[in-house]
C-alpha positions in Angstrom: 0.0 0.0 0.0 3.1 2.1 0.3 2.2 6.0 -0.9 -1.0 5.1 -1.8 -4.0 7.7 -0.2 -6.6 6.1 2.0 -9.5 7.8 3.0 -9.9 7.7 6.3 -12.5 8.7 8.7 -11.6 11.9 11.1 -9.9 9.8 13.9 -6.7 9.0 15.1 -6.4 5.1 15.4 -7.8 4.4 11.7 -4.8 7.0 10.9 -2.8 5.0 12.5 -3.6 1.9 10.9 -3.4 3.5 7.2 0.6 4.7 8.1 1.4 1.3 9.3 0.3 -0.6 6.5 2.4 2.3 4.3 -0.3 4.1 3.3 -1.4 8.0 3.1 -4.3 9.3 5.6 -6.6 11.1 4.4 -9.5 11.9 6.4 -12.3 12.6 4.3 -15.8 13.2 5.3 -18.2 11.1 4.1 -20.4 13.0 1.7 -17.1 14.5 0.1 -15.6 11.0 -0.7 -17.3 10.1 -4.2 -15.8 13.6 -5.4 -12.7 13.1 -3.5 -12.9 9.5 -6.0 -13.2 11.8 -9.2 -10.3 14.4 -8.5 -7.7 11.7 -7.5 -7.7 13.6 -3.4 -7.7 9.8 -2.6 -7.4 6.5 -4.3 -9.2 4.0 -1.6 -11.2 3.8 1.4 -12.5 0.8 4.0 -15.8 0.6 3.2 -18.3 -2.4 2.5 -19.6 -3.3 -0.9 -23.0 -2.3 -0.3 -21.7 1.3 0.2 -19.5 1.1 -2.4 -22.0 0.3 -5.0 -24.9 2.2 -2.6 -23.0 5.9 -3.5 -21.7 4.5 -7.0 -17.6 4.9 -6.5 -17.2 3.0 -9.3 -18.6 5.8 -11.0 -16.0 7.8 -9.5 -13.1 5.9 -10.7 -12.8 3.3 -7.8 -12.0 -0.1 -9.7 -10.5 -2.3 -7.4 -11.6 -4.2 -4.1 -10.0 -6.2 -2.2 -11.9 -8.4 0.1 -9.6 -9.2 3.0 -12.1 -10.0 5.7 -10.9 -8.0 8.2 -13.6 -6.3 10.1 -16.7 -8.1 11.5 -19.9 -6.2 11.9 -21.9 -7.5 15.2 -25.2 -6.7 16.2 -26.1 -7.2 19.9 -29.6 -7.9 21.6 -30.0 -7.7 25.5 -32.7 -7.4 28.5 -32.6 -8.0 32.0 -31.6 -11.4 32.9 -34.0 -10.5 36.2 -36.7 -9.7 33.7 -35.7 -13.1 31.8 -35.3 -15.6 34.5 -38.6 -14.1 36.0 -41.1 -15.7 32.9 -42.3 -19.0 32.6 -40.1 -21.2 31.1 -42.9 -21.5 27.9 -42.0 -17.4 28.1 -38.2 -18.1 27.8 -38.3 -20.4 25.2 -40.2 -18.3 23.0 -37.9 -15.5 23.8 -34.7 -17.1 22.6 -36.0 -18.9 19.7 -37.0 -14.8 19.0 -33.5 -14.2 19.5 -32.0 -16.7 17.5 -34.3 -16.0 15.0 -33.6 -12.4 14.9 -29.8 -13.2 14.8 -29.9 -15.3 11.7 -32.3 -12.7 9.8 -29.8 -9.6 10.6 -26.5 -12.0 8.8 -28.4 -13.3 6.1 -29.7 -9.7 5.1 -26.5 -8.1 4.8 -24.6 -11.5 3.2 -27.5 -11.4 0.6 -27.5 -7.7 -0.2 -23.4 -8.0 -0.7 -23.1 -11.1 -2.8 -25.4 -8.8 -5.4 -23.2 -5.6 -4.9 -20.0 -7.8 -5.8 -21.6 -9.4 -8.8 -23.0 -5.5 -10.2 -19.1 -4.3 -9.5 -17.5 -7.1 -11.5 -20.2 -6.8 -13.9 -19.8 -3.1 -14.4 -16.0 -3.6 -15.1 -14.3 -4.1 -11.3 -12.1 -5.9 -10.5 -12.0 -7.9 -6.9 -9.1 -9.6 -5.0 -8.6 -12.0 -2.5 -5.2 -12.5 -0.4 -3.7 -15.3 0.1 -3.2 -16.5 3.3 0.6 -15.1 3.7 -1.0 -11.7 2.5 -3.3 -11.5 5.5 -0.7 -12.3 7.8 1.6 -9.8 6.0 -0.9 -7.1 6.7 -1.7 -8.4 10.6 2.1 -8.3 11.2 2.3 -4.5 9.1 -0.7 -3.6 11.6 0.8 -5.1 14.9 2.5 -1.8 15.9 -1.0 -0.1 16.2 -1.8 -2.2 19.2 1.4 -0.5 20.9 0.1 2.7 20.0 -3.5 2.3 21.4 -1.8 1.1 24.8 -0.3 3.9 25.4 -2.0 6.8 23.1 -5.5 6.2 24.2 -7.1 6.6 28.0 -7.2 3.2 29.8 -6.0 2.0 26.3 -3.9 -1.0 27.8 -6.2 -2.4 30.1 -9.1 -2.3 27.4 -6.9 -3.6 24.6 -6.0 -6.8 27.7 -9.5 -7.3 28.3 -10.4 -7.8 24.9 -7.8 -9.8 24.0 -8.3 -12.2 27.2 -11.9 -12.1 26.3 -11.8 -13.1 22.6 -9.3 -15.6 23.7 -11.7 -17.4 26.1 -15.0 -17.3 23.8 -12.2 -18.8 20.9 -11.2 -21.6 23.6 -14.9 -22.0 24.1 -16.1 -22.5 20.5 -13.2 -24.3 19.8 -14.3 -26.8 23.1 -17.6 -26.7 21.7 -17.3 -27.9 18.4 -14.5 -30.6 19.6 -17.4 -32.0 21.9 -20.0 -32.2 18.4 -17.8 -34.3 16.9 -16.4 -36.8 19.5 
């Protein structure tokens, strides 16, 4: 990515990111991207596919996506456990088969809305790229000095960036106990 010009958005830690992979900055506000496209101000941007084709970059001049997977977009549902534990359990049931129903209708929306944006980019002349394996990792070692940064740039930055860590690493362990159990 070296010199190229990212759009960012108007924060610190996505600048951060953009040097460390060798790129340029460029916070751009939103609404001032698709001309930002045309006069060459930038050259890419992290954004999904459905916003890509949503404000018609390609119209713009942007031609090339690369689909490297690395943000997830979660969605979150909660009440009071007091609340919960309070119903019948005929009350409970039906309130978690809401949930999980609920849950599989906010992924598939998305998933279906994108695989048509990717197949009206390529159709209207983009072109889309997938890195290998040994480019991800380049990118996540490229990107590893960010996590130094947030430590010690941001308030509390250490002990959030621990707790996170420790916590994805215990749901991982979890899932991966999980599915080890389905198949024994």
């Amino acid at each position: 990515m070296e010199g190229l010009k990212i759009r960012t958005v108007v924060a610190d830690l996505p600048q951060e990111l953009v040097k460390a992979l060798g790129a340029s900055p460029t916070p751009i506000p939103w609404p001032e991207l698709f001309t930002s496209f045309q006069t060459g101000v930038v050259e890419g941007s992290k954004n999904g596919i459905t916003d890509i084709m949503g404000m018609k970059f390609p119209d713009a001049g942007l031609k090339y996506v690369t689909l490297d997977g690395h943000a997830y977009m979660g969605a979150l549902w909660w009440m009071s456990n007091d609340k919960f534990m309070s119903m019948p359990a005929e009350m409970r049931t039906i309130v978690s088969d809401g949930f999980s129903q609920l849950q599989q209708a906010t992924f598939a929306s998305p998933k279906r809305k994108s695989i048509q944006a990717y197949a009206d980019f390529v159709a209207g002349g983009g072109d889309l790229y997938v890195p290998s394996p040994a480019e991800k990792a380049a990118f996540k070692d490229a990107a590893a000095p960010v996590y130094d940064w947030f430590k010690s740039n941001v308030d509390g930055g250490g002990a959030v960036f621990d707790a996170l860590t420790s916590a994805v690493a215990e749901a991982e362990a979890e899932i991966d106990a999980g599915r080890a159990a389905d198949i024994e």
